[in-house]
C-alpha positions, 0 to 999 in steps of 0.5 A: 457490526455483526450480531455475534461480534456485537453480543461478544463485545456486550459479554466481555464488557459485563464479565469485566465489570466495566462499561464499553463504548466506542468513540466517535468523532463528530460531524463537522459544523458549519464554519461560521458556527457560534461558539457557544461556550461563553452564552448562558443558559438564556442566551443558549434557547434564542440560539435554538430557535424552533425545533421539532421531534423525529418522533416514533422511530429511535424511540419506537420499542421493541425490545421485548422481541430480542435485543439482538436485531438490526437497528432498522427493526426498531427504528420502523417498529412502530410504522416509520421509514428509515431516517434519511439525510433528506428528513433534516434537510427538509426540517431545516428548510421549514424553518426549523432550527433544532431536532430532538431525538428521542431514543428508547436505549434499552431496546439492545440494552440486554439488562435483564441478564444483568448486561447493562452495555449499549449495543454499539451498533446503536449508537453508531446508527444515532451517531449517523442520524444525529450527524445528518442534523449536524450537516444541516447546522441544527442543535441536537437533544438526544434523551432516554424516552419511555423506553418499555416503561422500564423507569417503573423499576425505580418506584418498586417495592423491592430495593433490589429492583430499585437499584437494577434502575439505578445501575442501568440508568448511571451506566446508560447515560456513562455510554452515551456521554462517552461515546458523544464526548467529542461533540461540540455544545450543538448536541444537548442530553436530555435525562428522561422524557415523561417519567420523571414523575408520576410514572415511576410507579409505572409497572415496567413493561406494560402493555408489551407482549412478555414472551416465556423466556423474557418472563424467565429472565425478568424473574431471574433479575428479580424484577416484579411487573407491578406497580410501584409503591413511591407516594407523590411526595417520593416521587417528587424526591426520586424524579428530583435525585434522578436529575441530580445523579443525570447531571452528575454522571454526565459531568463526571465524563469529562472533555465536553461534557463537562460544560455541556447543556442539560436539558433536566425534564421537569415533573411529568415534564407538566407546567403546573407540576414543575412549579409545585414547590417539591421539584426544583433543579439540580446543582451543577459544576458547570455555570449557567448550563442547565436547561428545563424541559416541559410538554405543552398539549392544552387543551388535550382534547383538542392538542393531542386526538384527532378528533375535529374540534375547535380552538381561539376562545377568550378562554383559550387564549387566557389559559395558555398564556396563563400557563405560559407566564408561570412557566417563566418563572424558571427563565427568571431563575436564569434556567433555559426552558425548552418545550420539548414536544407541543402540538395540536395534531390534525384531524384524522382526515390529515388537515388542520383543525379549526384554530390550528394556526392560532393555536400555534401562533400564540404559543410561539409568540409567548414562547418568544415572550418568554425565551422558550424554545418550542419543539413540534412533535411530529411523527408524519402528521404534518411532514410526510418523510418519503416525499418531504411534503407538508400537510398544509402550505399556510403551517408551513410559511408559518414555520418558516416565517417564525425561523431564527433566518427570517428574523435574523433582522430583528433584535430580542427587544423587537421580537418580544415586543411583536410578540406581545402585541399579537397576543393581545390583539389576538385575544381581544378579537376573540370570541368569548365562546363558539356556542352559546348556553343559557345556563348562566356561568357562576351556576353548577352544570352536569356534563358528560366527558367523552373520547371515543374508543379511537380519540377521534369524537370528544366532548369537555373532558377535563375538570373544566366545564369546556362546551366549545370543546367538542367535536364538529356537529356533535350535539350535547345536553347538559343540565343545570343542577339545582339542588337534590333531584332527578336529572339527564345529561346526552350526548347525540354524535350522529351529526359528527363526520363518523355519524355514530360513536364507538366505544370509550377511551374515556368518559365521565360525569362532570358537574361543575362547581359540584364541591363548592355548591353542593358539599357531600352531594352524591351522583347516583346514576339511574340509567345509561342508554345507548340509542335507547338500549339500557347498558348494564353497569359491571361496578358501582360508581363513586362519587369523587373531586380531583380538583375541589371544585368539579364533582366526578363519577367515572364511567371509563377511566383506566388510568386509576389504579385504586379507589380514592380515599374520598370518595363517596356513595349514596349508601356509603362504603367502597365496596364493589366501586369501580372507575370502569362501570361501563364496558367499553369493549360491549357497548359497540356502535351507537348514535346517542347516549344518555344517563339519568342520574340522582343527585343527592346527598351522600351518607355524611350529608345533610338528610333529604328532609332538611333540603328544599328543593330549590334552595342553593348554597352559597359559596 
């Protein structure tokens, strides 16, 4: 369709008030095709089987530059081909028998005007590759995925800009079940992606080039490009009545839609988080349909950078399948629970990391423990899309290996039971580390977190002291804390394949057990060197615990947005902290650094004078 007929088609359906789709018929199934309309929501996830993501392409984004261009703008926007016919089938041929799609809608969705109707010339073109998954009998979810961010407007402080959200997200999702109405129970929703959660206090369009005339148009519309004002307990209640007004606006579309299988993102679409008993499912008029959506990317040091590191401690093992038996909580609930993205990626170099393919293969044996579907987001890393080749040939077998048609022998009974056999004579052959210490493991223990400015060098990031998390050939020094004292902590990557590090994506000082040990105790840094240069710190740090137990200082870390309310320093007071007191942009190209920090207690502590030296509190 022309663009001109297109925005007359978009205008005329603003001016009325009314929301315009166009209907499409779906493609045809294979004939033999299970029908699905009798099966629980359980019983729907072992029909899905494996699945994996068409990443970074319909959701790629680019409305910031127009809402008017070709859909092939968009689709490649973020360096991806166009999607072919031959993209699904070799899908199917790895074994995969479910894709998920995710889609960024409001790329020709011209809401700032006001104008909240689809495109139909993109909902023709994600009818045509939803249709190539149809030919080759895969199931099919399709969602709304970060999509510019736009979610924020639902934290904002404004009510005006909080409805703006409402009315788009009720109108997009009318559109989208209207026009897939004909679709059989193969096609899946899926309400949102990562939002539903933290991230509605998003500030809408972050990091997008905001060009004059769309700053005019958003300040017509009244919409302020700030962070939102919901406390977590509001987002909690927001994420859950998002889901409520998804389910409810899907069903209110009739045909298919009213049986068919929501797939509902969990908060942050985070394990833990989901289970916190603030979120909790919608109702639905529809019996056994419901389905939960969660990501899986523990550790992320290791599942989500590039970065070669190591995988298949005691410690690993126990923590996924930890996570894994709390998730399960939800099928016990007779929900389906889909894992929506998982992956641990390869190396920058393009192969598979140390443990690749045990990570892989516990995850799967405990997603068929528990009757999870785990879809592997891919967008090029394993699967070149120009000419169908995989990265490794032992992933791929295994993928195939694990397809609901090489097991089509087996019972649910058998599965499980092979499952939970692996995973237990798995972990039993595991190592209890890769690297050996001799601090002992109950004491308190001062590191450095690290990621490199491009995520390909890291050292135990994440409140859990993790040694064995690290890159190849890295070399750190951690130190023993002991009480009140001078101590330094380094870190040398000249033995890394990079040879050197540049610049931080993230980093910190992490101390182990710090809140339980030590109470009140402050770190109070001295030096930080890089290859002996001393480097000036722009902020004052700050002493502060995400999880009760490690104490922090925060060196580089963007993601917090205001000074926590307990956090401490050694002389007291706030001003002038900052999680950033490196730059990361200055500090360049170096082999090592090196921090010299103080512990000791801080303003409301204990006096230095009443502390010896070598004594240790108790927990």
């Amino acid at each position: 369709m022309k663009n001109s007929l297109a925005k007359t088609i978009r205008t005329a359906a603003a001016a009325m008030g009314a929301v315009m789709v166009l209907s499409c018929a779906p493609a045809a199934f294979a004939e033999d095709a299970h029908d699905l309309s009798s099966l629980t929501a359980g019983e729907f996830t072992v029909m899905m089987g494996n699945g994996i993501n068409l990443g970074n392409t319909m959701e790629a984004y680019g409305h910031v530059y127009g809402t008017d261009r070709d859909t092939s703008y968009y689709e490649t926007v973020w360096g991806q081909p166009l999607t072919t016919a031959q993209m699904f089938a070799d899908y199917k041929a790895a074994g995969f028998d479910s894709v998920r799609i995710p889609v960024a809608w409001t790329n020709m969705i011209d809401y700032e005007s006001g104008d909240y109707t689809i495109d139909p010339r993109l909902l023709e073109r994600v009818k045509e590759i939803v249709d190539y998954a149809y030919d080759q009998d895969m199931f099919v979810i399709i969602n709304d995925h970060w999509d510019g961010s736009w979610w924020g407007m639902f934290g904002a402080k404004s009510a005006s800009t909080r409805k703006i959200a409402e009315d788009l997200y009720v109108s997009m999702w009318t559109q989208i079940a209207e026009y897939f109405s004909g679709y059989d129970l193969h096609l899946v929703f899926e309400g949102a992606n990562e939002e539903l959660g933290d991230r509605l206090n998003d500030i809408p369009l972050a990091g997008c080039d905001i060009s004059p005339e769309l700053q005019a148009k958003l300040d017509a519309a009244g919409i302020r490009l700030e962070p939102g004002v919901l406390t977590k307990d509001q987002c909690y209640a927001e994420a859950n009545r998002i889901n409520q007004l998804f389910v409810d606006t899907v069903r209110a579309t009739g045909g298919n839609n009213a049986e068919r299988f929501l797939l509902i993102p969990g908060y942050n679409t985070d394990f833990a988080a989901t289970c916190d008993p603030r979120f909790h499912m919608p109702t639905d008029s529809a019996e056994s349909r419901l389905l939960l959506s969660v990501h899986y990317y523990t550790p992320w040091s290791y599942c989500g950078t590039s970065g070669e590191s190591s995988w298949g401690t005691v410690k690993n093992y126990e923590e996924m399948n930890e996570l894994c038996k709390m998730m399960s909580r939800w099928t016990e609930a007779g929900y389906g629970v889909v894992i929506g993205e998982c992956s641990a990626m390869p190396t920058s170099a393009g192969t598979l990391k140390p443990g690749t393919l045990d990570w892989f293969g516990n995850f799967f044996d405990n997603c068929d423990l528990y009757n999870f579907v785990p879809m592997v987001w891919e967008t090029g890393d394993f699967h070149n899309k120009q000419t169908g080749a995989w990265i490794d040939d032992s992933l791929l077998s295994f993928m195939r290996e694990r397809s609901n048609t090489a097991r089509a022998g087996m019972t649910q009974e058998e599965i499980r039971a092979a499952a939970e056999a692996e995973m237990a004579a798995k972990k039993a052959a595991a190592p209890e580390s890769f690297t050996y210490s001799d601090i002992p493991a109950d004491a308190a223990v001062a590191w450095i977190m690290w990621d490199s400015a491009d995520w390909n060098l890291m050292y135990s990031v994440g409140d859990t002291y993790d040694p064995d998390s690290r890159t190849a050939g890295l070399v750190p020094v951690d130190a023993q804390i002991t009480g009140w004292g001078t101590y330094t902590v380094s870190l040398d990557f000249s033995g890394t394949a990079a040879g050197a590090n540049t610049g931080t994506a993230f980093s910190a000082i992490g101390l182990r057990y710090g809140e339980v040990l030590f109470p009140g105790y402050v770190i109070d840094i001295v030096s930080i060197t890089c290859d002996g240069k001393n480097i000036p710190m722009k902020g004052r740090p700050y002493t502060t615990s995400d999880d009760g137990l490690c104490t922090r200082v925060n060196l580089y870390n963007g993601w917090v947005s205001a000074i926590p309310a307990d956090a401490r320093t050694r002389g007291g007071g706030t001003i002038g902290c900052s999680p950033t007191v490196i730059n990361s942009d200055t500090i360049g190209t170096f082999k090592k650094i090196e921090i010299t920090f103080r512990f000791v207690p801080g303003a409301q502590g204990p006096s230095e004078n009443d502390l010896r030296r070598d004594e240790k509190p108790s927990f």
